[in-house]
TISE-573650 format. One record per residue (C-alpha): x, y, z; residue in three letters. Coordinates in steps of 0.2 Angstrom, whole numbers, padded with zeros to 4 digits, always signed. Layout:
residues N
XYZALA;...
END
This chain:
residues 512
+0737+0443+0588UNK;+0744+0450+0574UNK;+0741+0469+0572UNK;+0745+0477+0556UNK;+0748+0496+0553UNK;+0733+0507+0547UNK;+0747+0516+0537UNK;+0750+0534+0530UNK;+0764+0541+0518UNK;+0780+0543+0526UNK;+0791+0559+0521UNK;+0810+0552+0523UNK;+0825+0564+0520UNK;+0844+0559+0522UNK;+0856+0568+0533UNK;+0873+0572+0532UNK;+0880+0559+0543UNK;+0892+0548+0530UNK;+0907+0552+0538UNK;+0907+0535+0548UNK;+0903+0543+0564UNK;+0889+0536+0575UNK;+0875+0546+0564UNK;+0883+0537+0549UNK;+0869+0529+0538UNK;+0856+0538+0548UNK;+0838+0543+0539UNK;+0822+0557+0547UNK;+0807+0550+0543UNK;+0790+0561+0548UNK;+0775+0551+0554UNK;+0758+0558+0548UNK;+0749+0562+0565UNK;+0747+0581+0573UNK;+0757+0576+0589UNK;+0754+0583+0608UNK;+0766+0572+0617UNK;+0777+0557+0615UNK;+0783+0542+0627UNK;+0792+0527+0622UNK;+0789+0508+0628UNK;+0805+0500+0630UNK;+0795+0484+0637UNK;+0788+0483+0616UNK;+0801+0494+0607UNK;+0785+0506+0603UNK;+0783+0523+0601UNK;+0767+0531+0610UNK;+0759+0547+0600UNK;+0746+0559+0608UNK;+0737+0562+0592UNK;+0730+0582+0594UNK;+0710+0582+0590UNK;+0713+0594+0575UNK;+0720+0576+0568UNK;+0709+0572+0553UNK;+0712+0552+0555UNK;+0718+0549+0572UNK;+0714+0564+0584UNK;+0710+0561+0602UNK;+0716+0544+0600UNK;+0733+0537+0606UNK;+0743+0531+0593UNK;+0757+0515+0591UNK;+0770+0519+0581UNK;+0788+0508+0577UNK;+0803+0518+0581UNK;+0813+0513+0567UNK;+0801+0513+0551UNK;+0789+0526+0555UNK;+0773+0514+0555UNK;+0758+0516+0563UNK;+0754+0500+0569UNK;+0737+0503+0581UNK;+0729+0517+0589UNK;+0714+0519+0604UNK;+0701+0531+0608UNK;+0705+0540+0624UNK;+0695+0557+0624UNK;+0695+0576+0621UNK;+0713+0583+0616UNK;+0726+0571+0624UNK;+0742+0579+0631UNK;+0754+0574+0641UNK;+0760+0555+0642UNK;+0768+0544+0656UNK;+0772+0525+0653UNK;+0774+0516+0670UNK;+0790+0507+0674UNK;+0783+0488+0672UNK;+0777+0493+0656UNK;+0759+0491+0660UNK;+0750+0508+0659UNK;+0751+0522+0648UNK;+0744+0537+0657UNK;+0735+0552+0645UNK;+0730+0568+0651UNK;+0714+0573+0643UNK;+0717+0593+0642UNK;+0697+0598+0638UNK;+0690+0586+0648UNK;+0701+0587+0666UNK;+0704+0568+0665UNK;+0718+0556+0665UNK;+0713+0540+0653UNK;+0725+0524+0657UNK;+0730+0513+0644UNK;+0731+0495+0646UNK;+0747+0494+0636UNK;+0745+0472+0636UNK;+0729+0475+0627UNK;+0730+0492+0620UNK;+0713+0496+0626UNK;+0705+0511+0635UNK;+0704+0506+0653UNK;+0698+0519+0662UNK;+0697+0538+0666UNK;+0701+0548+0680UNK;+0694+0564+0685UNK;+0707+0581+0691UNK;+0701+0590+0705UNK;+0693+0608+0701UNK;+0703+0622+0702UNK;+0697+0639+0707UNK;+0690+0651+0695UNK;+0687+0660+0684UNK;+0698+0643+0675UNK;+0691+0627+0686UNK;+0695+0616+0673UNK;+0712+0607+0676UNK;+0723+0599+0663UNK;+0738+0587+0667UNK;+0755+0598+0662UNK;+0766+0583+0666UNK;+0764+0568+0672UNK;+0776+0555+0681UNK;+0772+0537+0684UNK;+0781+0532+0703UNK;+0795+0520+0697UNK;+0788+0500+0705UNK;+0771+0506+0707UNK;+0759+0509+0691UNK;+0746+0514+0700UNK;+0754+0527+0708UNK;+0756+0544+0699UNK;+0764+0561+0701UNK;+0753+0577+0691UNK;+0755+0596+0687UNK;+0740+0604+0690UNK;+0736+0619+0676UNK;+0724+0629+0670UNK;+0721+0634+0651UNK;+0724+0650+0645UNK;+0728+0661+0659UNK;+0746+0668+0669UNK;+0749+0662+0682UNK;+0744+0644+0675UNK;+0752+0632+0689UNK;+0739+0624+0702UNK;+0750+0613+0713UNK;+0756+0597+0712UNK;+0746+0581+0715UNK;+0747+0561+0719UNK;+0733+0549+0711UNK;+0735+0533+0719UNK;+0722+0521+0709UNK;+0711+0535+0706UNK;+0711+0545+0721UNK;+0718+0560+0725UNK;+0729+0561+0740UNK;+0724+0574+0749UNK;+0742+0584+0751UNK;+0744+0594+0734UNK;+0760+0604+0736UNK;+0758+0623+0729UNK;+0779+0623+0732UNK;+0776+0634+0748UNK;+0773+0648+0735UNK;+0784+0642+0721UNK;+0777+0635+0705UNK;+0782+0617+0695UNK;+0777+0614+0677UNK;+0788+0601+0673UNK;+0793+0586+0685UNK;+0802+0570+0685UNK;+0807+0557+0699UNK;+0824+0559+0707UNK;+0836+0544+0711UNK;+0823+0534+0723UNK;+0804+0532+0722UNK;+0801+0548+0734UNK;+0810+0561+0726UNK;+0800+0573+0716UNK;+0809+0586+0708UNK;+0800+0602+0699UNK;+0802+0616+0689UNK;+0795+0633+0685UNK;+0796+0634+0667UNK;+0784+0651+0669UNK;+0793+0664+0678UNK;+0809+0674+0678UNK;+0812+0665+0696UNK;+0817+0648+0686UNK;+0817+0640+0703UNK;+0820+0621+0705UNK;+0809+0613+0717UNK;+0813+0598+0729UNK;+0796+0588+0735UNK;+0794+0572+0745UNK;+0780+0561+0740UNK;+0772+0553+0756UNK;+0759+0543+0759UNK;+0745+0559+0761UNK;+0752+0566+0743UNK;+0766+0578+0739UNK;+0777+0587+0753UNK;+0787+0602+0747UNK;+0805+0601+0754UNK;+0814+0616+0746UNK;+0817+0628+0730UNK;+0834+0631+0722UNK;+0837+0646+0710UNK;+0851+0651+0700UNK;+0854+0636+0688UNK;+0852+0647+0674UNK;+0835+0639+0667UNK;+0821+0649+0659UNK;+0805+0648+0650UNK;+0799+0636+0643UNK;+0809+0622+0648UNK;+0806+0604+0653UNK;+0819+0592+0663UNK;+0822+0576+0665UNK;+0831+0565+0678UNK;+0845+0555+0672UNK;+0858+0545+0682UNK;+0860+0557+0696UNK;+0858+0570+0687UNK;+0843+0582+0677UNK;+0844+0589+0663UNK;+0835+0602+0657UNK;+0831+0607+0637UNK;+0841+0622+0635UNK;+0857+0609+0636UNK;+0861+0613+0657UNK;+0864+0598+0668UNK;+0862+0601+0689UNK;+0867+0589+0701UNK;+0851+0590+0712UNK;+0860+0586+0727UNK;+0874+0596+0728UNK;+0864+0609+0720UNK;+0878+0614+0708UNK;+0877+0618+0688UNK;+0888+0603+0682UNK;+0889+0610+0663UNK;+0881+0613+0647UNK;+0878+0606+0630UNK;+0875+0625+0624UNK;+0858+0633+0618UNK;+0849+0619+0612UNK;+0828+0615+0610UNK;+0827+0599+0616UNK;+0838+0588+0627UNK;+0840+0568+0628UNK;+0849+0559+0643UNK;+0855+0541+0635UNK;+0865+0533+0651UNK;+0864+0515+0641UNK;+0878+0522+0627UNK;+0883+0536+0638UNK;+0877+0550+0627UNK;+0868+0566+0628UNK;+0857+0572+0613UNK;+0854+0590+0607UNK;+0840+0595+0594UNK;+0843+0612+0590UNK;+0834+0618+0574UNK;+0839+0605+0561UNK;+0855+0599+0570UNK;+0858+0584+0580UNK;+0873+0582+0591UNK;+0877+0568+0601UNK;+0889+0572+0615UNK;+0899+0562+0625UNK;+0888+0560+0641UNK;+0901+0561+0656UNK;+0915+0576+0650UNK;+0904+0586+0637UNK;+0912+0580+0623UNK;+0904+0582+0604UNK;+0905+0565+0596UNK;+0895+0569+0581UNK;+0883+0580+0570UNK;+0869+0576+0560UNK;+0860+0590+0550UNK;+0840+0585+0545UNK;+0835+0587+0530UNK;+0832+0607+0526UNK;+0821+0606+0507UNK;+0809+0613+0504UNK;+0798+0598+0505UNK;+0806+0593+0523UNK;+0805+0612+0531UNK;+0795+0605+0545UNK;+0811+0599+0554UNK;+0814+0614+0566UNK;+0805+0624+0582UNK;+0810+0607+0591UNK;+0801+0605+0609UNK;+0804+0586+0615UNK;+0817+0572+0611UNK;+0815+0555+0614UNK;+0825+0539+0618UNK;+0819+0524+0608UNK;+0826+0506+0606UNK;+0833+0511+0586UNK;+0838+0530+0589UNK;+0828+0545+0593UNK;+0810+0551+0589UNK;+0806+0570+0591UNK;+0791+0582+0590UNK;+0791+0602+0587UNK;+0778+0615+0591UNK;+0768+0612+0576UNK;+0765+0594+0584UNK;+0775+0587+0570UNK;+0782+0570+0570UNK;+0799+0564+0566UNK;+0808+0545+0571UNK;+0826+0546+0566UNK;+0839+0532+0565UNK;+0848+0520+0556UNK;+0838+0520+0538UNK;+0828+0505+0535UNK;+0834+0495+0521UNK;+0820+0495+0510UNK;+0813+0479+0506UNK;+0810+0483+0488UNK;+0821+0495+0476UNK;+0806+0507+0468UNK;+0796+0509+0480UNK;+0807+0523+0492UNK;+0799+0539+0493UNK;+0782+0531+0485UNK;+0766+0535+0494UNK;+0762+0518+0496UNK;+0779+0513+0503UNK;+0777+0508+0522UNK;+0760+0500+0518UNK;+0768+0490+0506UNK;+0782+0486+0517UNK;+0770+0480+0532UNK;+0760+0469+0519UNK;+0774+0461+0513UNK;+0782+0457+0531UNK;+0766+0445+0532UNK;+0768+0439+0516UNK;+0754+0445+0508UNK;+0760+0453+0493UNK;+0777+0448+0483UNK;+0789+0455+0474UNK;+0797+0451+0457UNK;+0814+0444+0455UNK;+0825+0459+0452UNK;+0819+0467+0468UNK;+0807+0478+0464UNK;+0787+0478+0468UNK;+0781+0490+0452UNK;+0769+0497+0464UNK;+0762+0508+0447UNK;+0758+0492+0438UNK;+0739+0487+0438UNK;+0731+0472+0448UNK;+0723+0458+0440UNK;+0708+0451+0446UNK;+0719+0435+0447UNK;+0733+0443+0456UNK;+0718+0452+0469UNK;+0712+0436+0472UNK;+0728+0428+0478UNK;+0731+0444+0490UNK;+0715+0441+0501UNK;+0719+0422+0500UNK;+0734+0425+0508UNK;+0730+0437+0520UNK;+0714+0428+0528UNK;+0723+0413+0527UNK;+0709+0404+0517UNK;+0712+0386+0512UNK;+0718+0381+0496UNK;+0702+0376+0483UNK;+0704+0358+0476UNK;+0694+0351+0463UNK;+0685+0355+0443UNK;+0688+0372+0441UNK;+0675+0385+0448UNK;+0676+0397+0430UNK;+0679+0390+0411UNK;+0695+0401+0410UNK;+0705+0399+0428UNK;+0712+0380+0424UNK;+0733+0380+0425UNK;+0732+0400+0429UNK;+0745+0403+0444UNK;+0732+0410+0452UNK;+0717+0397+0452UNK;+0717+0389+0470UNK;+0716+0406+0477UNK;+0702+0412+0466UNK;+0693+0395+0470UNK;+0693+0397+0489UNK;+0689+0415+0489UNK;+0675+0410+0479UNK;+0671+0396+0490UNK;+0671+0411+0505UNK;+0660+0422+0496UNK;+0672+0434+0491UNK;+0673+0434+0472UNK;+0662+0428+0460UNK;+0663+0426+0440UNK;+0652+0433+0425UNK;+0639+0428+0419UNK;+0648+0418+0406UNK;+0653+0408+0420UNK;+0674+0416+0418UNK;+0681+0425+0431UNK;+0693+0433+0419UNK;+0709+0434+0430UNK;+0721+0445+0418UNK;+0707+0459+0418UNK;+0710+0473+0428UNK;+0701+0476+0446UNK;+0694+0493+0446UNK;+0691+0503+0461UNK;+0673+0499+0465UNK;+0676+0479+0463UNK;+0688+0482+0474UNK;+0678+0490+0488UNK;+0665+0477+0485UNK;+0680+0463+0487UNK;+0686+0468+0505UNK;+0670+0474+0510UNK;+0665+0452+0508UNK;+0681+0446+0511UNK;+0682+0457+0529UNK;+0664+0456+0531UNK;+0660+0475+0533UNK;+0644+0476+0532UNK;+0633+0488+0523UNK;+0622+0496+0535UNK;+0631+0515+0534UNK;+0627+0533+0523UNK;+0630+0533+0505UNK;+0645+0538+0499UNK;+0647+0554+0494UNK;+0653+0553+0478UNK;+0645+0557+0461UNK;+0651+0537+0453UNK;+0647+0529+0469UNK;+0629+0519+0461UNK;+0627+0503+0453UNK;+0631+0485+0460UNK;+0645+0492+0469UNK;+0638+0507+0480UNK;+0635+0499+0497UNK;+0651+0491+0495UNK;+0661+0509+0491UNK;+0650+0516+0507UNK;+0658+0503+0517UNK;+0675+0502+0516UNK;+0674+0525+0514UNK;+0666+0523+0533UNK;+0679+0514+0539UNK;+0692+0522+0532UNK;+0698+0510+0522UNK;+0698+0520+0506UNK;+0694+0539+0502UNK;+0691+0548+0486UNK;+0701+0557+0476UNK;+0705+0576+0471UNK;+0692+0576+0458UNK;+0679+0574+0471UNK;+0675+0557+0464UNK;+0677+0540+0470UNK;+0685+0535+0453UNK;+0677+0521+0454UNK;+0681+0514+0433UNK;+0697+0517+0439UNK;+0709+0501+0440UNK;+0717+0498+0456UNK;+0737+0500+0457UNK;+0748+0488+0465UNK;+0755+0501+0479UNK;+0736+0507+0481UNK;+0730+0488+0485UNK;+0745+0488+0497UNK;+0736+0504+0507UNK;+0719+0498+0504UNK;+0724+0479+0512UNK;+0735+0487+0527UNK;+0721+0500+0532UNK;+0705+0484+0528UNK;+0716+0471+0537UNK;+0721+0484+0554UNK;+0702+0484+0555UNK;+0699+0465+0555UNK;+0712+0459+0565UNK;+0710+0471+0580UNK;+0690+0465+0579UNK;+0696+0449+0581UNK;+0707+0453+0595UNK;
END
């Protein structure tokens, strides 16, 4: 089933990276959702976003995002604040620590639905209500996972380290004999646990052993020159921690360094090592420490957000990256754009997405004019298109349709239902479709319904109200600055490109 992004405005910025080196040609490109955690599906080449509940669109859902345009192609309800994110190694759960609720929600990632939720154990007061720091998936076994017990807003925060297998916690939760983990990642085998204690001085790696009555603490290493804050990952016998040190676990030793950095990104499948430090990106040469490249984001006023980095992530295009302000940024080879006046538009990624299903055109010189105005004609050939409704033959519906370019798609949307003429028996394709026709359009054509509140806006009356409530309820379209709907208004090309991408997300993932 085709799912098609419910889309926001992009903010996309080049770096300096034309030199020819491996960053050459590459583009930043925010996405528009308060982040808490990422996690990339390599199984789908998608993007996971733990959308923070302050979100005013997707909070305390999960969101689907492609790595390379930016897009938000689905999101789910999971519950209150998700967190931290695991994706399981068959590609067939997302795991989402609910922070105020002490629950883990899974993800069926087949079906993108909310499958269930499982409950943390209490911790002791005067904080008993757990949240997930990190989560690990075991690699082979999704229903198998590794979690950081903390509680919220107190020092010390750790709680030990636990092993949920289907649900049910195993009843071994190593405390590290006295030593604390925050952040943990599987060793080179599906039994070795390796932890860190991002919250003291001490700095202490832990070694644990996951059996099969939970997690067994083995030992605690110190000196490898970590301190607050810090997260590691495990990568090719090696970990790697976010202020650019790499340990060899085994041998215990520091191996080297990729210098101060704010987040770190092991990439064994072109043997790199990626740095985020502020606003520079620096690709190293993975084995002997090598800089192979530099790439500076975008530092204007308008893309100041790019900085404060805590996480960098791996995805099938290039990286994605989120900093404490739970900003989002994917960053990779720039997208060619698809039309030539439509880059740094509003509209742009919806337009894109609706054009990769061939719902809207273009014109001939490459350019979708998405300031021009849509016809009535021209709105009638878009839902056609898009519900795949059959083309009308036979004597012309309206007195002013016959030879128009438009007329077998305004003859089988009004076959549907969707559109209907004057009362002088035209439909009047050139005219313009204003605001309110246009709600009461998708609301028939996606068959909303209109059994929700009033808008609230002052122009929202008339023949056209229930169908303004409709599509505001959903999400499809809001006002605008005046406080109005603008309802007289006529509908822009770019703006039917948003309004069809957020409608049309809607009715395809009901019928999925």
């Amino acid at each position: 089933m085709i799912v098609l992004a419910a889309t926001l405005s992009s903010a996309t910025g080049t770096a300096g990276a034309d030199d020819g080196g491996e960053f050459s040609g590459w583009d930043t490109t925010q996405v528009r959702v308060h982040t808490n955690d990422i996690a990339y599906d390599a199984t789908r080449d998608v993007l996971y976003a733990s959308a923070a509940s302050r979100d005013a669109q997707y909070g305390n859902k999960v969101v689907a995002v492609d790595p390379r345009s930016g897009a938000i192609l689905a999101s789910v309800w999971v519950g209150s604040q998700p967190g931290a994110l695991a994706v399981s190694s068959d590609g067939s759960v997302l795991y989402v620590s609910l922070d105020w609720a002490s629950q883990i929600a899974r993800v069926n990632l087949e079906t993108f639905e909310l499958m269930d939720l499982w409950t943390l154990p209490a911790g002791s007061e005067p904080r008993p209500d757990l949240f997930a720091e990190d989560i690990e998936v075991q690699p082979g076994n999704p229903d198998v996972i590794v979690v950081v017990l903390a509680a919220p807003a107190i020092t010390p925060r750790s709680r030990g380290v636990a092993v949920f297998d289907g649900g049910t916690l195993r009843p071994v939760v190593t405390m590290g004999e006295g030593y604390a983990a925050h952040s943990i990642t599987f060793g080179a085998d599906d039994a070795t646990v390796y932890g860190f204690n991002n919250e003291w001085a001490s700095a202490e790696l832990t070694t644990m052993r996951l059996a099969h009555d939970g997690l067994h603490f083995v030992t605690a290493d110190f000196g490898l020159g970590w301190g607050y804050g810090e997260e590691i990952e495990f990568s090719d016998g090696r970990i790697y921690n976010s202020n650019g040190n790499v340990v060899d676990p085994v041998q215990k030793t520091l191996v080297g360094r990729y210098g101060v950095t704010d987040a770190v990104e092991p990439s064994p499948a072109n043997n790199r090592t990626y740095t985020l430090t502020g606003t520079t990106l620096q690709a190293f040469h993975r084995t002997d420490f090598t800089l192979m490249d530099t790439f500076k984001l975008p530092t204007s006023e308008r893309d100041s957000f790019f900085r404060d980095f805590t996480k960098l992530e791996s995805t099938g295009s290039g990286l994605a990256a989120i900093n404490e302000e739970g900003q989002l940024v994917v960053l990779g080879p720039a997208v060619t754009p698809r039309f030539s006046d439509v880059v740094g538009d509003v509209h742009a990624m919806a337009i894109d997405l609706v054009a990769q299903f061939g719902i809207v055109t273009g014109y001939p010189d490459r350019t979708y004019r998405p300031g021009q105005v849509v016809t009535r004609g021209q709105m009638a050939s878009f839902l056609a298109r898009a519900l795949d409704l059959h083309r009308y033959e036979g004597a012309p519906l309206f007195t002013d349709i016959a030879g128009n370019v438009h007329e077998p798609a305004i003859g089988a949307v009004a076959q549907a239902g969707i559109a209907v003429g004057m009362s002088d028996g035209t439909f009047r394709p050139q005219q313009a479709v204003t605001r309110e026709q246009m709600a009461t359009f998708l609301t028939r054509a996606l068959k909303l319904g209109t059994n929700v509140p009033p808008a609230p806006f002052p122009d929202a009356t008339g023949p056209h109200a229930p169908g303004i409530a409709a599509v505001y309820a959903r999400g499809i379209a809001q006002g605008l600055t005046d406080g109005t709907f603008g309802a007289s208004r006529p509908v822009t090309r770019g703006q039917m490109a948003t309004f069809l991408a957020n409608g049309l997300y809607l009715w395809w993932r009901w019928l999925s």
